[in-house]
Biopython code that builds the backbone (N, CA, C, O; Angstrom):
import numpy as np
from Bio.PDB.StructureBuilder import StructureBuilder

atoms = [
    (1, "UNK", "N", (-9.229, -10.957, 11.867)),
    (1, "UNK", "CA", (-8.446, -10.502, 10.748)),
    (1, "UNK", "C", (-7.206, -9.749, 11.226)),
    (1, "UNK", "O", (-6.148, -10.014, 10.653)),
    (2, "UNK", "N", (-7.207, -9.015, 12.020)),
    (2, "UNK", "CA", (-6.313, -7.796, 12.921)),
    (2, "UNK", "C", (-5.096, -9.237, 13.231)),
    (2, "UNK", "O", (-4.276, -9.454, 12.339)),
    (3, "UNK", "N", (-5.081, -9.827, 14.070)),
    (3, "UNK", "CA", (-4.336, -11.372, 14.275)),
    (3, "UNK", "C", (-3.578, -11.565, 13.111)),
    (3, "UNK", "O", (-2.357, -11.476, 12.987)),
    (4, "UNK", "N", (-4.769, -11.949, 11.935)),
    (4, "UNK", "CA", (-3.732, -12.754, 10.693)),
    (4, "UNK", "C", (-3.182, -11.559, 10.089)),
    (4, "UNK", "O", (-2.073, -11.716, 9.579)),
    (5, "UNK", "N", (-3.654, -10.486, 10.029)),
    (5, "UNK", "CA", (-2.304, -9.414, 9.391)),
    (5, "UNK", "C", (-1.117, -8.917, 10.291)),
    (5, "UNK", "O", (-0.166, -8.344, 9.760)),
    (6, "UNK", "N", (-1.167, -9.167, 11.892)),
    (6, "UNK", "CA", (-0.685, -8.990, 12.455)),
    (6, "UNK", "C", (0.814, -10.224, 12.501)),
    (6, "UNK", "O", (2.015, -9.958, 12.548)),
    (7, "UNK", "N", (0.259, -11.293, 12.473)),
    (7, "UNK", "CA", (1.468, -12.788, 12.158)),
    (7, "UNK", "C", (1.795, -12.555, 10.504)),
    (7, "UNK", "O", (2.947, -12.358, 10.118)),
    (8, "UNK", "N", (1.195, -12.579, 10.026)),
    (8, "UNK", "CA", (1.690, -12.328, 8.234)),
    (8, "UNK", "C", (2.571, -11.313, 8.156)),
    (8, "UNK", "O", (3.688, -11.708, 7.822)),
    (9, "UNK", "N", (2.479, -10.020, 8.359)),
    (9, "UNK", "CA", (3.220, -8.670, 8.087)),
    (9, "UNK", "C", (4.870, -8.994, 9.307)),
    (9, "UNK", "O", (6.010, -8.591, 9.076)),
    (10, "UNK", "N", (4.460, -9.717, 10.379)),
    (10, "UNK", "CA", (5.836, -10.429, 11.299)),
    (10, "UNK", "C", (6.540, -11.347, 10.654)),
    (10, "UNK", "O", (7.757, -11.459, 10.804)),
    (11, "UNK", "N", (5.551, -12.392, 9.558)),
    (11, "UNK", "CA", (6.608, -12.973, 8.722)),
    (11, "UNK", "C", (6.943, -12.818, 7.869)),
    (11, "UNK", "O", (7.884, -13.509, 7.478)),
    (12, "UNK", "N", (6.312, -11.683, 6.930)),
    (12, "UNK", "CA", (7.041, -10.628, 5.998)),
    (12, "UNK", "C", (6.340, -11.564, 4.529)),
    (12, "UNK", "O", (6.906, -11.736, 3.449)),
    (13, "UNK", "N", (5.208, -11.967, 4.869)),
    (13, "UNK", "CA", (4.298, -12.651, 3.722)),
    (13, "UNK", "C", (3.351, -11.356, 3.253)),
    (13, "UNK", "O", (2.268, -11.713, 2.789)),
    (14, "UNK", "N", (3.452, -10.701, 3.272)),
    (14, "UNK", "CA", (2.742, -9.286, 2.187)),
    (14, "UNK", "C", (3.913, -8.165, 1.920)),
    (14, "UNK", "O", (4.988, -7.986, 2.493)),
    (15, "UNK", "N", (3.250, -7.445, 0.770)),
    (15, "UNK", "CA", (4.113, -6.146, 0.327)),
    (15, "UNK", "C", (2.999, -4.728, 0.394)),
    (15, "UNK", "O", (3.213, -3.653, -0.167)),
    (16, "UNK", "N", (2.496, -4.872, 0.743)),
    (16, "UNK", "CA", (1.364, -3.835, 0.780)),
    (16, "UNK", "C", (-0.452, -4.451, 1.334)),
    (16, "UNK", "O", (-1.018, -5.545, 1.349)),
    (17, "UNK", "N", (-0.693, -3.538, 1.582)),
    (17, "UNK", "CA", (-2.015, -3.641, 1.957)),
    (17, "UNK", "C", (-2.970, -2.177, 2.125)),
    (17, "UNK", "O", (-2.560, -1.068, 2.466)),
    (18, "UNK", "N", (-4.458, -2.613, 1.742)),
    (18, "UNK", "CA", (-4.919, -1.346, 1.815)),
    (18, "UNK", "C", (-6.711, -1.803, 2.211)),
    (18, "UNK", "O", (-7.037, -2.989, 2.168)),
    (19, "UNK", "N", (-7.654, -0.795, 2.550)),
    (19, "UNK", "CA", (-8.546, -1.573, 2.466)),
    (19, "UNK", "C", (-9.793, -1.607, 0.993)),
    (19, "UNK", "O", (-9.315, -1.359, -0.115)),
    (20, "UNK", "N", (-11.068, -1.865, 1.076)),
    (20, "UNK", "CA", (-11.580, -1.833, -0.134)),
    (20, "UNK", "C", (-12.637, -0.813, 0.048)),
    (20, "UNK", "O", (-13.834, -1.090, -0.029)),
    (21, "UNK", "N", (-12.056, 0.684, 0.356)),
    (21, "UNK", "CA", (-12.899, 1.455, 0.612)),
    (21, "UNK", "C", (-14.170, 2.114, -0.544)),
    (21, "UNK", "O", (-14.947, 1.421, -1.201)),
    (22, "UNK", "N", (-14.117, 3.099, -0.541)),
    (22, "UNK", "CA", (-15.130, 3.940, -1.752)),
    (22, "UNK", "C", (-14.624, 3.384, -2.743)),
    (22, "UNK", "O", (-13.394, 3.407, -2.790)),
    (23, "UNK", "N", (-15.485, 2.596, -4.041)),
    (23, "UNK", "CA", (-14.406, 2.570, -5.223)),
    (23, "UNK", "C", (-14.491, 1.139, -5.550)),
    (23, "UNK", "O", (-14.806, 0.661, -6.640)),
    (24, "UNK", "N", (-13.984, 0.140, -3.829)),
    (24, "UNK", "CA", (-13.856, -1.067, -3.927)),
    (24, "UNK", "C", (-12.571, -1.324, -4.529)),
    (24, "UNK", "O", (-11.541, -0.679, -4.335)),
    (25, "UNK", "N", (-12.774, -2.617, -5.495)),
    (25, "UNK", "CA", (-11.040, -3.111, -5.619)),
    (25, "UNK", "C", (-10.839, -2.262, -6.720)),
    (25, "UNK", "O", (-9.719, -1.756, -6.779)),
    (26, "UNK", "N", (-11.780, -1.924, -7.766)),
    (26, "UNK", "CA", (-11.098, -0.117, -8.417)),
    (26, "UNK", "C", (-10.247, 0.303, -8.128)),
    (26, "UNK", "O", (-9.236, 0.413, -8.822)),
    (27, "UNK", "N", (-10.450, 0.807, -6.582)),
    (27, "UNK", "CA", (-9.756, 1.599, -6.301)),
    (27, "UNK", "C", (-8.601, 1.252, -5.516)),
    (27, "UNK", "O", (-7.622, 1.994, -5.435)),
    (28, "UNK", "N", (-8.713, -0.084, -4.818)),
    (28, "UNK", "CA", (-7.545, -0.464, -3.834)),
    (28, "UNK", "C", (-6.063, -0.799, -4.386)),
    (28, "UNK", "O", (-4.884, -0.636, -4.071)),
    (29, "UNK", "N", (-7.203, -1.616, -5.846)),
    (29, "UNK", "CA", (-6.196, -2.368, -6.677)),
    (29, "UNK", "C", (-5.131, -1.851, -7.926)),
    (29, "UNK", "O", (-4.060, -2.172, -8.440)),
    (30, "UNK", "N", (-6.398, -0.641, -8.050)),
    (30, "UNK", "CA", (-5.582, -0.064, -9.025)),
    (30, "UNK", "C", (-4.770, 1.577, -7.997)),
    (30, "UNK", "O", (-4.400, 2.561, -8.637)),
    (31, "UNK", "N", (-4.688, 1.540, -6.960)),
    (31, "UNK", "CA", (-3.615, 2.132, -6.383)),
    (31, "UNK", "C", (-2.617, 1.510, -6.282)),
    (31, "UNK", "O", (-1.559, 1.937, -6.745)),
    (32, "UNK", "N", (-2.745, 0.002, -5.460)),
    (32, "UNK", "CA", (-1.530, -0.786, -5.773)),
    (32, "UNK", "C", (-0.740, -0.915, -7.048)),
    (32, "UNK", "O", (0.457, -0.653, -7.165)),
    (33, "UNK", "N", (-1.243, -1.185, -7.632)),
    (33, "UNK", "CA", (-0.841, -1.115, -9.156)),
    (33, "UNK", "C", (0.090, -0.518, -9.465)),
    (33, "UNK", "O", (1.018, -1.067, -10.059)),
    (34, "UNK", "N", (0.097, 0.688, -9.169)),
    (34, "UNK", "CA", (1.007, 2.346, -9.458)),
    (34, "UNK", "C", (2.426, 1.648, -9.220)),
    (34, "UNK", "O", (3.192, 1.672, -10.183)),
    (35, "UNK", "N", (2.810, 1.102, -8.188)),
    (35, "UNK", "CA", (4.357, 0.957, -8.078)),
    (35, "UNK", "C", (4.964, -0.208, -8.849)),
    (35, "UNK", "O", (6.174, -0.284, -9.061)),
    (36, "UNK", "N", (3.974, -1.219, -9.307)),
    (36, "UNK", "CA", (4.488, -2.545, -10.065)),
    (36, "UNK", "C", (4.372, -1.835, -11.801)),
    (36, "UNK", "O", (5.182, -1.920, -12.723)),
    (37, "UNK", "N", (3.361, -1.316, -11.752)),
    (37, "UNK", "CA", (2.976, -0.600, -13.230)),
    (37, "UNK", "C", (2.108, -1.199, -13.607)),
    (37, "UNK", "O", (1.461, -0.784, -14.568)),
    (38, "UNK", "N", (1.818, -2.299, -13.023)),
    (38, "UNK", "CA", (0.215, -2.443, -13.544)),
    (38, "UNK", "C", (-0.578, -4.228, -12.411)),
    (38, "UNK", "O", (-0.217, -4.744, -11.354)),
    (39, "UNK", "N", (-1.723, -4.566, -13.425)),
    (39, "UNK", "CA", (-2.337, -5.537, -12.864)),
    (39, "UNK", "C", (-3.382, -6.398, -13.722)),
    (39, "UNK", "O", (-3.742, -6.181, -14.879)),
    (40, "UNK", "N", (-3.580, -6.917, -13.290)),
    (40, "UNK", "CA", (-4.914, -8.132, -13.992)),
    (40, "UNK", "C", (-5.383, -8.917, -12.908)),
    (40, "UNK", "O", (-4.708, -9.589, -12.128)),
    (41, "UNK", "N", (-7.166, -8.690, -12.957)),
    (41, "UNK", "CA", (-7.807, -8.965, -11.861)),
    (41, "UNK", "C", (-8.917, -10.001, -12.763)),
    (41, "UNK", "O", (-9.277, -9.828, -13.927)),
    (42, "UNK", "N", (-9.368, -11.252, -11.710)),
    (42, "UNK", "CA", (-9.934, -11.875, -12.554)),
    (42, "UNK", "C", (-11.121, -11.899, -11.076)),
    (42, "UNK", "O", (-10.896, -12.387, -9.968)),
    (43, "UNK", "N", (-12.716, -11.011, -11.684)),
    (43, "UNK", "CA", (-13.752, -10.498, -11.043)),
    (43, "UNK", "C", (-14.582, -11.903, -10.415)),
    (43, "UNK", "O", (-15.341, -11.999, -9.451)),
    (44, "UNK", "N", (-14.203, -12.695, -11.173)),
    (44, "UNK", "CA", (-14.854, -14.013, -11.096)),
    (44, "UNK", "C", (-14.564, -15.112, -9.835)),
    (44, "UNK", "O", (-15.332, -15.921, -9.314)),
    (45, "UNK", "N", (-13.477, -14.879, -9.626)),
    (45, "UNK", "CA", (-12.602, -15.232, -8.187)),
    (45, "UNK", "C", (-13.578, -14.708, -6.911)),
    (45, "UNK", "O", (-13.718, -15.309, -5.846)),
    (46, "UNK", "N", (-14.162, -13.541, -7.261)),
    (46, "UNK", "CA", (-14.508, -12.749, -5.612)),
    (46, "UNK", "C", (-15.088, -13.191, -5.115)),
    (46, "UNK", "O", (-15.813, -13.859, -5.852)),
    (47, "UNK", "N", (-15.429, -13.353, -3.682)),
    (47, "UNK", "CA", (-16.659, -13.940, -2.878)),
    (47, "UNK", "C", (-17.698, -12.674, -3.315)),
    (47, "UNK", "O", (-17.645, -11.547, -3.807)),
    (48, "UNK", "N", (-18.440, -13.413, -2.917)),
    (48, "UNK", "CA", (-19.585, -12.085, -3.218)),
    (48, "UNK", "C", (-20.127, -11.776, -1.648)),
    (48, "UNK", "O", (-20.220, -12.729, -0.874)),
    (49, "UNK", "N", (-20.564, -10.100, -1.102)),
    (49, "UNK", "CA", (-21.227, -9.983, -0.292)),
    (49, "UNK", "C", (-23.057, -9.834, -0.657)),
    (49, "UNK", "O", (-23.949, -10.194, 0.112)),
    (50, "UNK", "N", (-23.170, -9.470, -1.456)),
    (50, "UNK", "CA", (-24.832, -10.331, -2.523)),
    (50, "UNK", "C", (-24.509, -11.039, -3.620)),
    (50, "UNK", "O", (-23.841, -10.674, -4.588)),
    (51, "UNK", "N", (-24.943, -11.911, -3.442)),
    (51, "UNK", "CA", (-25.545, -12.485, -4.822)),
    (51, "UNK", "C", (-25.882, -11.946, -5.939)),
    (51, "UNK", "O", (-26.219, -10.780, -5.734)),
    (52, "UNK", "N", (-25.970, -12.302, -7.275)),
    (52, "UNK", "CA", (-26.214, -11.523, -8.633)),
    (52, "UNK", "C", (-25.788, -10.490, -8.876)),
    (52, "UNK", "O", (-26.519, -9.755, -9.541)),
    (53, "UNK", "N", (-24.409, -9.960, -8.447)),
    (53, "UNK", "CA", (-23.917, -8.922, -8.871)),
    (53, "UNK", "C", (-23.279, -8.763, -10.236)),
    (53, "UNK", "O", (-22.426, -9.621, -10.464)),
    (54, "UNK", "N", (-23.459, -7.976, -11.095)),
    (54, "UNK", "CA", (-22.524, -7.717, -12.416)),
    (54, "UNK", "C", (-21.158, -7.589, -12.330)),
    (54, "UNK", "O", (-20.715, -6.731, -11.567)),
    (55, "UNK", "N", (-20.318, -8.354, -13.038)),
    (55, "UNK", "CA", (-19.055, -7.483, -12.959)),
    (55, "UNK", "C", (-18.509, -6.521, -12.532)),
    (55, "UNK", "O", (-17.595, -6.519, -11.707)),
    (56, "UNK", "N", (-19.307, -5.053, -13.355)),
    (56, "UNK", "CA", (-19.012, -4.371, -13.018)),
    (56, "UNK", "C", (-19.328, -3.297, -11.325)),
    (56, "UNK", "O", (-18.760, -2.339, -10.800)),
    (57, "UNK", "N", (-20.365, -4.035, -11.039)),
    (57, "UNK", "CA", (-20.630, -4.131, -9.774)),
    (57, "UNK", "C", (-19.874, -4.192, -8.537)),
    (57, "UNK", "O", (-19.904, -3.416, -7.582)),
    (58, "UNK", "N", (-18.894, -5.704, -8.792)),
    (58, "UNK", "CA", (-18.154, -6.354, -7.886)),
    (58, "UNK", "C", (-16.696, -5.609, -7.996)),
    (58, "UNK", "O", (-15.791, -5.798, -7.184)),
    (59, "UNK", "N", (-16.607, -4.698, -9.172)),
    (59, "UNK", "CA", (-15.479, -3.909, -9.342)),
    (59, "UNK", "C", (-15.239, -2.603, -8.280)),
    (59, "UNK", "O", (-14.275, -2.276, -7.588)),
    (60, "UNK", "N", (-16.137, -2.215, -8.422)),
    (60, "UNK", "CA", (-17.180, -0.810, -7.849)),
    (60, "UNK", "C", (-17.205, -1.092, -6.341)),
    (60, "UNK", "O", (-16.674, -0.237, -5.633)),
    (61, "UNK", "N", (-17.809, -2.296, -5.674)),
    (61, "UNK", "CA", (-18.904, -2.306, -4.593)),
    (61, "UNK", "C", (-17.793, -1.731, -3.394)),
    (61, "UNK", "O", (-16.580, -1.930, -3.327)),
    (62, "UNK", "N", (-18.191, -1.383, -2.991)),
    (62, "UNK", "CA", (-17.468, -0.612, -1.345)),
    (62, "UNK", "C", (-17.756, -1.779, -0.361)),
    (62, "UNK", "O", (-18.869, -1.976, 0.125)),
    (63, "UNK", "N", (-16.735, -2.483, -0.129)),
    (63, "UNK", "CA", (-16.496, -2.934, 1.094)),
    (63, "UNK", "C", (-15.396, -2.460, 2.149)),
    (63, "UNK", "O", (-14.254, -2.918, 2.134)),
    (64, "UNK", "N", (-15.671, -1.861, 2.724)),
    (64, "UNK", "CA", (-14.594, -1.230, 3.963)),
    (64, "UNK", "C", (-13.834, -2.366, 4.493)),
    (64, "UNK", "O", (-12.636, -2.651, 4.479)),
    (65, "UNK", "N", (-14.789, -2.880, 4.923)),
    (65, "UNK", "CA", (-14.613, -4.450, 5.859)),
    (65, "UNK", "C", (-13.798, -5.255, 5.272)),
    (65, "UNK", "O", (-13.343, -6.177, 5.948)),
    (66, "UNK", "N", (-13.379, -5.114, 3.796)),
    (66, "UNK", "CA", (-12.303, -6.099, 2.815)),
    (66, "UNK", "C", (-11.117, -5.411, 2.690)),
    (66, "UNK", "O", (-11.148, -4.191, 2.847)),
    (67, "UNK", "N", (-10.166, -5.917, 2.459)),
    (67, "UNK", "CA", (-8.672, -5.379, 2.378)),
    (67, "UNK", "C", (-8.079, -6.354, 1.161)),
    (67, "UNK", "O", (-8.064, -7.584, 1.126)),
    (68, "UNK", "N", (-7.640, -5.484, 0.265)),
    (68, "UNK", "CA", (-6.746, -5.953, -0.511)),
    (68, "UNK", "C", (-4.987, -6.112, -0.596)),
    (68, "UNK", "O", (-4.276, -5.149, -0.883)),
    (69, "UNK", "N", (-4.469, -7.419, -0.313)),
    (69, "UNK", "CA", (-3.163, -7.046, 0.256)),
    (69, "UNK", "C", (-2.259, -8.334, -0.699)),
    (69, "UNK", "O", (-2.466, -9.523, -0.940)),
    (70, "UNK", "N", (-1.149, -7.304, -1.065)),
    (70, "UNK", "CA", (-0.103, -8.207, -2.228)),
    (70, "UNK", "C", (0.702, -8.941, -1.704)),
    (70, "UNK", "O", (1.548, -8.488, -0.933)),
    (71, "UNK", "N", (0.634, -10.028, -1.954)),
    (71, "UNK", "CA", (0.876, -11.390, -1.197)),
    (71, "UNK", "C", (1.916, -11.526, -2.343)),
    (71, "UNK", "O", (1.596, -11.221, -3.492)),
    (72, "UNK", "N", (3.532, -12.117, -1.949)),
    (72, "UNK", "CA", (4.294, -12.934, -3.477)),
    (72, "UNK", "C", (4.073, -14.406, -3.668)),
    (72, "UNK", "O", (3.993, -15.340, -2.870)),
    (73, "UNK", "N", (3.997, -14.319, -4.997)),
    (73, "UNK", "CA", (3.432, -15.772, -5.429)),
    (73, "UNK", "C", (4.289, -16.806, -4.520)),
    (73, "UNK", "O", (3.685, -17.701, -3.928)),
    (74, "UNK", "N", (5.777, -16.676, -4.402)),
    (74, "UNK", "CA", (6.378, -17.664, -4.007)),
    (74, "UNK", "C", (6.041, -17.400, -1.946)),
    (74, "UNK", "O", (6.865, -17.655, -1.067)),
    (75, "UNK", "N", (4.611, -16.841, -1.734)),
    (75, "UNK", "CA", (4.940, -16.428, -0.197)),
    (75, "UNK", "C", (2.781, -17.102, -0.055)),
    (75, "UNK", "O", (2.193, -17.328, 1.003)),
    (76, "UNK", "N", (2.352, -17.191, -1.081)),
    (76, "UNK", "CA", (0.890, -17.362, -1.199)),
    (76, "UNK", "C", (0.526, -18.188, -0.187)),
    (76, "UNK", "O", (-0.318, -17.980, 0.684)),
    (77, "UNK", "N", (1.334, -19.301, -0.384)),
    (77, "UNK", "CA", (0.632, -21.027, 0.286)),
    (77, "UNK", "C", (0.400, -20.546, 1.743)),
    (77, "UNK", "O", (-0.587, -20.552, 2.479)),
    (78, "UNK", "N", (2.230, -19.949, 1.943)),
    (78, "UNK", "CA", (1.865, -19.930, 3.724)),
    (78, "UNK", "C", (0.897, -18.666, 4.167)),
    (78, "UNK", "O", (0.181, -18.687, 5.168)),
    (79, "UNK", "N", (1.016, -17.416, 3.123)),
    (79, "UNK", "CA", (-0.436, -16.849, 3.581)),
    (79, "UNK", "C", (-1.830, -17.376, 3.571)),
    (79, "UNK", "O", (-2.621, -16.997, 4.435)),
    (80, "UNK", "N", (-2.119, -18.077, 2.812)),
    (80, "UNK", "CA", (-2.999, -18.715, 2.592)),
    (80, "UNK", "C", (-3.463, -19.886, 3.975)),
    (80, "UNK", "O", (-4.572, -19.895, 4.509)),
    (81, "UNK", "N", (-2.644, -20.531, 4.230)),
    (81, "UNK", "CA", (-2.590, -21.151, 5.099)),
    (81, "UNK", "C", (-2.962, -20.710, 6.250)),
    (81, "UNK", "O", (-3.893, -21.204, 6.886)),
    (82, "UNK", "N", (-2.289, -19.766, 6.617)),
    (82, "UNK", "CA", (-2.272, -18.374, 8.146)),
    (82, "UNK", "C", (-3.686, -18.209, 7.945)),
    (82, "UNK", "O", (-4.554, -18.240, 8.817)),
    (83, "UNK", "N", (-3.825, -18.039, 6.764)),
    (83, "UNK", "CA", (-5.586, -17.149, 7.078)),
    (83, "UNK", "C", (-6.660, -17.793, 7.130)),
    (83, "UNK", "O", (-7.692, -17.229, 7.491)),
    (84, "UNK", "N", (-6.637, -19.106, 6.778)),
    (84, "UNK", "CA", (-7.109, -20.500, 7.090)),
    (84, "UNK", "C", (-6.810, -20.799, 8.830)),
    (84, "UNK", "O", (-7.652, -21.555, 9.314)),
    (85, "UNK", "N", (-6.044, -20.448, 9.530)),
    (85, "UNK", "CA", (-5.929, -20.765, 10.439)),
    (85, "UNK", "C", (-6.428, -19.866, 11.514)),
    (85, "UNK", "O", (-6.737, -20.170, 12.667)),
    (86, "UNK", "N", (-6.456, -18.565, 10.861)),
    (86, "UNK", "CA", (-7.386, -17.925, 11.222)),
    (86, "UNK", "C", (-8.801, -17.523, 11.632)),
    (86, "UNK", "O", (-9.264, -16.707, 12.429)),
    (87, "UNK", "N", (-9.421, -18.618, 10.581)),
    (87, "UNK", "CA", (-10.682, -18.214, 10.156)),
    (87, "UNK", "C", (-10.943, -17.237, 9.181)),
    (87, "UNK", "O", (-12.084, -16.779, 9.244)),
    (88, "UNK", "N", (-10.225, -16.788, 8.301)),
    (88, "UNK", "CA", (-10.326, -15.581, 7.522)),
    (88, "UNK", "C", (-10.308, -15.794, 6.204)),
    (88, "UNK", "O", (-9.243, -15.858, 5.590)),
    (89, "UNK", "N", (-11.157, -15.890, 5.786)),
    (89, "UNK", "CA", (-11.519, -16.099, 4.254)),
    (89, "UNK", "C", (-10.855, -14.994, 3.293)),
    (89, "UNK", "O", (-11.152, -13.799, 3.294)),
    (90, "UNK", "N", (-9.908, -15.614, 2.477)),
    (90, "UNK", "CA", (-8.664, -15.293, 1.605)),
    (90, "UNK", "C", (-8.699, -15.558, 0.341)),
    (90, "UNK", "O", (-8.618, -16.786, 0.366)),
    (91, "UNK", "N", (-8.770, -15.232, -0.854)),
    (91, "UNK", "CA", (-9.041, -15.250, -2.012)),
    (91, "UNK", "C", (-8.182, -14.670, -3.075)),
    (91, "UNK", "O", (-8.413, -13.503, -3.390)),
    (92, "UNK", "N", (-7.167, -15.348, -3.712)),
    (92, "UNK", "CA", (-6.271, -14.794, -5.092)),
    (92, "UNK", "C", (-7.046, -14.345, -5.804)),
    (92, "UNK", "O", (-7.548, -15.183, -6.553)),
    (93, "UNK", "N", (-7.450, -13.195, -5.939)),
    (93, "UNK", "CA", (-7.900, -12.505, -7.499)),
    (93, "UNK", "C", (-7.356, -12.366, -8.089)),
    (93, "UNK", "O", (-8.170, -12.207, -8.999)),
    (94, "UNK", "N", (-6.046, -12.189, -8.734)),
    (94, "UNK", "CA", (-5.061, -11.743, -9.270)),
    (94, "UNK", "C", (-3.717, -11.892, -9.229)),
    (94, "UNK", "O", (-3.131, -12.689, -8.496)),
    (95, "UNK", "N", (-2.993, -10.821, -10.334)),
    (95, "UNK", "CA", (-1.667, -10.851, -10.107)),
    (95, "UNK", "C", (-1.343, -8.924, -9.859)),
    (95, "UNK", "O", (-2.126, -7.977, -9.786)),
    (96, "UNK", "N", (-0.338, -8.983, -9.815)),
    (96, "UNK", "CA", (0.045, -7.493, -10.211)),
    (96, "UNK", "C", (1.298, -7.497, -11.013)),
    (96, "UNK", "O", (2.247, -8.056, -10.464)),
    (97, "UNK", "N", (1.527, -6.947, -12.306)),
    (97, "UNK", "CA", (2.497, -7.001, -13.499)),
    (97, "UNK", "C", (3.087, -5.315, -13.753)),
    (97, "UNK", "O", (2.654, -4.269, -13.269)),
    (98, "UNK", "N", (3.883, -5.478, -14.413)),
    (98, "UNK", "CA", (4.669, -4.172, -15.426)),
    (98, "UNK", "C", (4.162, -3.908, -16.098)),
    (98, "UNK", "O", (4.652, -2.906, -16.618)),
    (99, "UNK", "N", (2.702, -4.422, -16.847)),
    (99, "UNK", "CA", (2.524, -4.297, -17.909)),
    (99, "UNK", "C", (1.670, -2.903, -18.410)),
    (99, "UNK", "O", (0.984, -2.799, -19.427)),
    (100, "UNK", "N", (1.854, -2.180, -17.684)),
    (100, "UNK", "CA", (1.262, -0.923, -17.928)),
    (100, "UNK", "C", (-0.522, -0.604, -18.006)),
    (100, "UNK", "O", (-1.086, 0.450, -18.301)),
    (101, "UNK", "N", (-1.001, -1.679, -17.698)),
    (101, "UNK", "CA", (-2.555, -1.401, -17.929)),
    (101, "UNK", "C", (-2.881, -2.485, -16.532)),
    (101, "UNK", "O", (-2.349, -3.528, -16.154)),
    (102, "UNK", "N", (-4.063, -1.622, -15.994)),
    (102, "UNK", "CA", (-5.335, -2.711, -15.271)),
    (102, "UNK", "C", (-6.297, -3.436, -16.178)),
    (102, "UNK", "O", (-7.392, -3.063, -16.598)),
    (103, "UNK", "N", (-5.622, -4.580, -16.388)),
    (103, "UNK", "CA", (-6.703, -5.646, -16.887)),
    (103, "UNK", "C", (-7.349, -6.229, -15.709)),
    (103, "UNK", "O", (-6.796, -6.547, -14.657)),
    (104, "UNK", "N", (-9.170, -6.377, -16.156)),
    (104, "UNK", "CA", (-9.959, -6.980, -14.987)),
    (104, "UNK", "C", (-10.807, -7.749, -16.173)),
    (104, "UNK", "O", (-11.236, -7.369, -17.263)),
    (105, "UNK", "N", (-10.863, -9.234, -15.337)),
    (105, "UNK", "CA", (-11.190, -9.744, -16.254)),
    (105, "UNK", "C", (-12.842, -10.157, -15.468)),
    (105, "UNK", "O", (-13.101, -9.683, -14.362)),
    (106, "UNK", "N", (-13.929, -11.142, -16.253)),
    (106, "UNK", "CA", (-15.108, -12.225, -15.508)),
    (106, "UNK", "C", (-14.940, -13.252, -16.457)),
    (106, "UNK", "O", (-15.376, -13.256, -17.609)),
    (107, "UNK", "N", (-14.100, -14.352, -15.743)),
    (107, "UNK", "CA", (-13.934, -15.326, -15.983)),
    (107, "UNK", "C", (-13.063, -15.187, -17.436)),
    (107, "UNK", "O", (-12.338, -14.193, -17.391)),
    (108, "UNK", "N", (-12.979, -15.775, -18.436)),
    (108, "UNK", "CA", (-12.290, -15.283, -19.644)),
    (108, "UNK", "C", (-12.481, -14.138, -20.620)),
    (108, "UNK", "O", (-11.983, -14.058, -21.743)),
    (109, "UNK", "N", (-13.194, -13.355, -20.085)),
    (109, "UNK", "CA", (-13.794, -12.101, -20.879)),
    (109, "UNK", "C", (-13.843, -10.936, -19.779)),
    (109, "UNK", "O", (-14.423, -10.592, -18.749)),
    (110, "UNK", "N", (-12.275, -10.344, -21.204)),
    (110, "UNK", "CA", (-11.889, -8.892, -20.734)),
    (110, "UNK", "C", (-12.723, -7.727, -20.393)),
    (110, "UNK", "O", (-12.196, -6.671, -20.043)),
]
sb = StructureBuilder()
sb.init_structure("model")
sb.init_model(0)
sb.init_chain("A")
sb.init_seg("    ")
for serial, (resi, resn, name, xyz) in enumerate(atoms, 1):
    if name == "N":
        sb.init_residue(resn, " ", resi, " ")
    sb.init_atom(name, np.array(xyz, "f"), 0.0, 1.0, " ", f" {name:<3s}", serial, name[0])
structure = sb.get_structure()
């Protein structure tokens, strides 16, 4: 992982990054958030580290080991790609918006 953030952040394919400490993406995501003004996360996207987790679970869960990092839509493919080439399993949850609120969604239900 250290590698693919290391070539990504050289080709200037992220705007931030943080990891998914106490809190989880709660907390990673909705720090990021603060400078765009807001976000919408769709819970349903996540890999899971167990199985049968609730929503609100996968919101919550503390993974240290995960990093949440704002990729621009028009910059996705080739991150995406990099981290594929990596070996590093990469996943769009979201967007980040103006719109003044953290929306998190599971699957179509807010």
């Amino acid at each position: 992982m250290t590698d693919l953030l290391l070539v990504a952040r050289d080709r200037g394919l992220y705007n931030a990054i943080t990891d998914n400490g106490a809190g989880g993406l709660s907390s990673s995501v909705g720090e990021m958030a603060e400078d765009p003004g807001g976000a919408e996360l769709d819970l349903s996207k996540a890999p899971l580290k167990y199985a049968g987790l609730a929503p609100w679970e996968i919101l919550l869960s503390e993974a240290q080991e995960r990093m949440t990092i704002a990729v621009p839509p028009d910059k996705l493919d080739a991150f995406m790609a990099l981290a594929d080439r990596y070996q590093v399993e990469a996943t769009a949850l979201g967007t980040f918006d103006d719109s003044g609120a953290f929306t998190v969604r599971w699957e179509d239900r807010v």
